[in-house]
MIZALUM-693179 format. One record per residue (C-alpha): residue number from 1; x, y, z. Coordinates in steps of 0.25 Angstrom, whole numbers. Example, Ala and Ser with C-alpha at 12.3 -4.5 7.8 and 13.67 -1.06 7.14 Angstrom:
2
   nr     c1     c2     c3
    1     49    -18     31
    2     55     -4     29
// end
This chain:
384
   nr     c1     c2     c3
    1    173   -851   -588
    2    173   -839   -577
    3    162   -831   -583
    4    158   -815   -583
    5    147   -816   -575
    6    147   -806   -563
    7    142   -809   -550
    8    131   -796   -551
    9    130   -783   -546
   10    135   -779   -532
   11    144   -793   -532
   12    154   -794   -522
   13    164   -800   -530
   14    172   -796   -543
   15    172   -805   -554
   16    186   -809   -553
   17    182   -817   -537
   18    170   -824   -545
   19    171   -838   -544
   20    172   -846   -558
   21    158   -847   -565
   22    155   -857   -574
   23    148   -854   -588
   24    146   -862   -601
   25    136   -853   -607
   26    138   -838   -608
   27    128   -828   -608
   28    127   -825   -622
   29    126   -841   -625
   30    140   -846   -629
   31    147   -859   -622
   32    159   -856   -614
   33    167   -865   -609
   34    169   -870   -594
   35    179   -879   -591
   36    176   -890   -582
   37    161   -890   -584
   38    161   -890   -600
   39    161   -904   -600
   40    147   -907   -594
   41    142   -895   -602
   42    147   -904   -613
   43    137   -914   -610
   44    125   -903   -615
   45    119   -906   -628
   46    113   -896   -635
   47     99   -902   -630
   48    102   -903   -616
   49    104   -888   -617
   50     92   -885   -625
   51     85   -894   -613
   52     92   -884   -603
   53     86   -871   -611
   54     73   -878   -610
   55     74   -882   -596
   56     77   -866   -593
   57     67   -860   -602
   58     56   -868   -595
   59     61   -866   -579
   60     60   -851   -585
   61     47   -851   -589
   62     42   -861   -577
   63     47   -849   -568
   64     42   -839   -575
   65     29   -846   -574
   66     32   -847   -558
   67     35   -834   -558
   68     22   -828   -566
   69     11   -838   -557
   70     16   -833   -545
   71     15   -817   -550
   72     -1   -821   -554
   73     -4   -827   -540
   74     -3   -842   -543
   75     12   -843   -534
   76     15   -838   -520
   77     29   -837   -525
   78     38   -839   -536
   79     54   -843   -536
   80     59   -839   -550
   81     71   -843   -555
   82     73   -835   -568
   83     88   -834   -571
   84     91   -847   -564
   85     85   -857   -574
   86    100   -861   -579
   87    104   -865   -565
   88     94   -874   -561
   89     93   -881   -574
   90    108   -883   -575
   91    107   -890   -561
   92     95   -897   -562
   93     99   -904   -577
   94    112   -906   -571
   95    107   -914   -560
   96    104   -929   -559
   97     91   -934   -556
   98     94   -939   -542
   99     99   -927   -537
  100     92   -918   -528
  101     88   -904   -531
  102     86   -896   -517
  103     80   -883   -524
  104     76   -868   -517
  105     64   -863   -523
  106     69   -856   -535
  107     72   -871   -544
  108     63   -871   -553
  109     73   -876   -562
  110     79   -887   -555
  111     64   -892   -552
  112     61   -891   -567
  113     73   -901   -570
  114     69   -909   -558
  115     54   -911   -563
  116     48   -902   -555
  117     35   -896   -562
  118     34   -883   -563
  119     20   -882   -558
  120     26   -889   -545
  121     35   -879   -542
  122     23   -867   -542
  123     13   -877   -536
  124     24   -874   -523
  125     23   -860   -523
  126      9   -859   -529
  127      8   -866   -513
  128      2   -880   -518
  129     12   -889   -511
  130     22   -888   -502
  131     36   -894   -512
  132     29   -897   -524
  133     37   -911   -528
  134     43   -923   -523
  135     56   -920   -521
  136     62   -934   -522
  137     54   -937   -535
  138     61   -923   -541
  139     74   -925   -533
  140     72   -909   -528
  141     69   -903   -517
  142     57   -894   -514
  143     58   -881   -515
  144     66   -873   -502
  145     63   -860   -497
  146     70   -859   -486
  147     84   -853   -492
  148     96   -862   -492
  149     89   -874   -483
  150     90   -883   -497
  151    105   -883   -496
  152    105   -891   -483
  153     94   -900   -490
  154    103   -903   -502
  155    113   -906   -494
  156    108   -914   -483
  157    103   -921   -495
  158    117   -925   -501
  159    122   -928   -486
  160    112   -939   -489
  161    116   -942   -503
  162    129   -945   -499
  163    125   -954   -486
  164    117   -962   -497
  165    128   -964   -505
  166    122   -957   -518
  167    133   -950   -521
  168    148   -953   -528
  169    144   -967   -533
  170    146   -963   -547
  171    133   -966   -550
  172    126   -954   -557
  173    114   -960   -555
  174    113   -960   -540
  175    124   -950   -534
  176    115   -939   -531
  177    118   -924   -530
  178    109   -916   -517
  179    108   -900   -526
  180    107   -889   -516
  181    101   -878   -524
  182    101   -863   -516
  183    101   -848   -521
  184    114   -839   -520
  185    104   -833   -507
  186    104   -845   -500
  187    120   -845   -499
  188    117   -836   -488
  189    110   -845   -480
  190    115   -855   -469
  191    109   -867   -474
  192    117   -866   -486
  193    130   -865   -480
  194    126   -879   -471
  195    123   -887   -483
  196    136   -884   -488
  197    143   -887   -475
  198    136   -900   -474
  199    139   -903   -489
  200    153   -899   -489
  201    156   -907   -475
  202    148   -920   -480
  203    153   -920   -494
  204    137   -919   -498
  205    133   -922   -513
  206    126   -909   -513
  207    127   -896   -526
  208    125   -885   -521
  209    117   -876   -531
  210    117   -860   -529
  211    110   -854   -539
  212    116   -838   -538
  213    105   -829   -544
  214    109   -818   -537
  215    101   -813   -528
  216     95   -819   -515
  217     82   -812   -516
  218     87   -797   -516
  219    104   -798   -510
  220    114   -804   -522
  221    123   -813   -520
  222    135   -804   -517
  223    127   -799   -504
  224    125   -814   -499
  225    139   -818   -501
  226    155   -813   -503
  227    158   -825   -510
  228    154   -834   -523
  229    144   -843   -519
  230    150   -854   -527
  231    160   -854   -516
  232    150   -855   -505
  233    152   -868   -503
  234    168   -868   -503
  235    169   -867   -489
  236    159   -879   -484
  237    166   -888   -496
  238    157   -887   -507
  239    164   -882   -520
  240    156   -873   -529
  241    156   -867   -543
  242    148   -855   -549
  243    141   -858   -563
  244    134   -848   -572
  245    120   -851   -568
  246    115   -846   -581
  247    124   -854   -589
  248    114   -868   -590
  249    126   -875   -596
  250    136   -872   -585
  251    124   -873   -576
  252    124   -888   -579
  253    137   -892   -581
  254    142   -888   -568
  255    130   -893   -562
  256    133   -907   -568
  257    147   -905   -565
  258    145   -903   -549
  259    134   -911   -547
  260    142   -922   -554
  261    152   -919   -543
  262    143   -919   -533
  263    136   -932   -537
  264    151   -938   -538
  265    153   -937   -523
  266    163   -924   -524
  267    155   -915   -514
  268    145   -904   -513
  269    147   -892   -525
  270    139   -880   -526
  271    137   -873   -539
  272    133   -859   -539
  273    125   -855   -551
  274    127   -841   -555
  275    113   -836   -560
  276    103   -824   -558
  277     88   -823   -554
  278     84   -815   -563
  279     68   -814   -556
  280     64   -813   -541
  281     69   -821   -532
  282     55   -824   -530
  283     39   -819   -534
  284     40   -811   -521
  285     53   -802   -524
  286     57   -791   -533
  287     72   -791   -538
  288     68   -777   -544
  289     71   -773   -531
  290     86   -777   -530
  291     91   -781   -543
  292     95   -772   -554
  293     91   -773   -570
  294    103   -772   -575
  295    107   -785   -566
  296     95   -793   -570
  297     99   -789   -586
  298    114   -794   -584
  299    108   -809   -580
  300     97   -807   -589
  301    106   -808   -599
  302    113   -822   -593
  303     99   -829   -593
  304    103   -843   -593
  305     91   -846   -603
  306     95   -836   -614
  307    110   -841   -612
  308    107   -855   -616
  309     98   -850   -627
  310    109   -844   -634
  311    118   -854   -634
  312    108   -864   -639
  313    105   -853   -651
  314    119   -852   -653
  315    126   -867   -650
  316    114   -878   -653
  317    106   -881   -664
  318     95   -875   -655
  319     80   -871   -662
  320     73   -859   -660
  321     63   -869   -660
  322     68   -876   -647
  323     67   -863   -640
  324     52   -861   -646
  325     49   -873   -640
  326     55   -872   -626
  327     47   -858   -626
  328     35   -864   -629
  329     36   -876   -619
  330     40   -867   -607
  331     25   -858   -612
  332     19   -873   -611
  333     25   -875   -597
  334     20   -859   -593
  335      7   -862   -596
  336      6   -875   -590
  337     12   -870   -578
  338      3   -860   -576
  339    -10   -868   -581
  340     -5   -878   -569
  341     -1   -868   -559
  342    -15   -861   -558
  343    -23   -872   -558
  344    -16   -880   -545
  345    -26   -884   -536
  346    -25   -879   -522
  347    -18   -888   -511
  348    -27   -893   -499
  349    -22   -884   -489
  350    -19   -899   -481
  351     -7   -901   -489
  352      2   -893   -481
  353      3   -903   -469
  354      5   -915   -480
  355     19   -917   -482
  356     26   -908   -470
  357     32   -921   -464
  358     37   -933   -469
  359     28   -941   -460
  360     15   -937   -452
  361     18   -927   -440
  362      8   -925   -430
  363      9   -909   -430
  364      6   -908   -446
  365     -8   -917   -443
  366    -10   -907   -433
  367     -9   -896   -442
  368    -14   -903   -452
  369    -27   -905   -445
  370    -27   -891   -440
  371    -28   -887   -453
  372    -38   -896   -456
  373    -47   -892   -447
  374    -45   -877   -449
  375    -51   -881   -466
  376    -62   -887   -461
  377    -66   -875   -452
  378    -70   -867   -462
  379    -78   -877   -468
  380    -86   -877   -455
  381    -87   -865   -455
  382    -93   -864   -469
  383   -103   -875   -465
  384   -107   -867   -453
// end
């Protein structure tokens, strides 16, 4: 269906030049239809969907948690990613074990579906480690600061895919899918527009993910571009589609549809999920300062998580017992969380020059030894 969800305040488009957006769920919890995507949602059984409303209640909470430590001291920084729990769960329960996730720093969600621990991810911005996990055990990425640099990873990454041959055999089991995931901000950026040149020109087995909250810090999205971003890709030969990103069920079922696509040998995609950060775009920023109230209560009442709460009330044999339980799991994973956070053990300072290169570099032993020698001066000098 074309749903009535506007762009936002200030947008430079009316509602008639908005592109189609896909939706399944509405707000107020009902199923709506979709067309062509119905029939992977078909596929959900009630308890897929109460695994999703689980999934989402504890990414919340494992954020919130991320969110709270780094305001008491125990985080240098905290990515949240309130508002955005639908997208990432949709996309990472849609994907297939030997795809590879290429994340920002802000996928919490698709790092909890990929078996990430959540004490992993804040043992990174905590300082502890450099990545946190083996990206080849996890099949995703480590997290990227730098904005838009992951697109060219992903896609490099297919190109390779595709020159192994892992790709349109008609194997599920080993056509492999490279997912580019990247902020509605990062559009703006160069590297961006390469990865979708060079996976439009070589037929890349990549999905381009762009999860549109909104805001790019403090400039929306209408300031950053004069056209949709599902049609950012358009020109380079890289169709796209805009899905409700609050909507888990349509969130998954394009998802599957497009990476099914992609997986097929049909070419790059790119979905663009159309959510809402609804807190900071990080610990160190105050949307105060550039959002209004009355803004933040319009997506407050799209909240992906309430959404799919009332339709299980309304549509499934769903307990207020299951929702009891999931509620006291994510307290169990809180306290856990924090237990383990504040009682990791600070990293010998000699870890920084361990994994820089693949192999052993003559410039890292040198600093290494620098360094070395600059800690055991202060032991002299206590000695002395």
């Amino acid at each position: 269906m074309t749903s009535n969800i506007s762009v936002g305040t200030g947008a430079a488009h009316s509602q008639s030049s908005e592109p189609r957006m896909i939706q399944m769920l509405a707000e107020d919890g009902n199923r709506v239809e979709s067309g062509e995507y119905d029939s992977f949602a078909a596929e959900l059984t009630d308890e897929d969907l109460r695994g999703f409303y689980r999934d989402m209640v504890l990414v919340r909470r494992i954020d919130a948690e991320g969110a709270a430590l780094q305001r008491q001291g125990q985080l240098g920084l905290w990515a949240p990613l309130f508002g955005q729990e639908a997208a990432q769960i949709g996309m990472g329960r849609a994907a297939r074990p030997q795809d590879f996730v290429f994340p920002t720093y802000r996928e919490h969600g698709l790092a909890y579906t990929r078996g990430v621990e959540p004490e992993t991810l804040l043992s990174i911005f905590r300082g502890q480690n450099h990545g946190g996990w083996d990206p080849q055990e996890h099949r995703f990425h480590t997290y990227t600061i730098v904005i838009g640099s992951q697109a060219l990873h992903a896609t490099g990454y297919a190109m390779g895919i595709s020159m192994d041959g892992d790709v349109g055999t008609g194997d599920i089991d080993r056509d492999t899918v490279s997912i580019a995931c990247f902020g509605d901000g990062a559009t703006s950026q160069g590297d961006v527009s390469e990865a979708l040149t060079f996976a439009g020109a070589f037929h890349a087995p990549v999905l381009f993910f762009c999860q549109n909250n909104q805001w790019a810090i403090s400039e929306p999205t209408h300031v950053q571009t004069a056209a949709p971003l599902c049609k950012r890709g358009e020109g380079f030969g890289v169709p796209g589609i805009r899905v409700d990103g609050n909507d888990i069920i349509a969130m998954y079922s394009v998802a599957r549809a497009s990476l099914d696509s992609v997986r097929a040998g049909h070419g790059p995609m790119l979905i663009e999920a159309f959510t809402y950060r609804r807190g900071a775009h990080t610990t160190a920023d105050d949307p105060t300062k550039y959002r209004d109230k009355a803004e933040e209560e319009i997506w407050e009442d799209r909240d992906p998580i309430t959404r799919l709460k009332a339709y299980l009330d309304k549509h499934t044999e769903t307990s207020d017992e299951f929702f009891a339980e999931v509620d006291a799991e994510a307290d169990t994973l809180a306290a856990r969380i924090r237990h383990n956070c504040m009682t990791m053990e600070n990293p010998d300072g000699v870890e920084m020059f361990a994994h820089v290169t693949a192999e052993p570099h003559s410039l890292v032993d040198e600093e290494r030894a620098e360094f070395l020698a600059y800690q055991a001066s202060f032991a002299d000098a206590g000695e002395a």
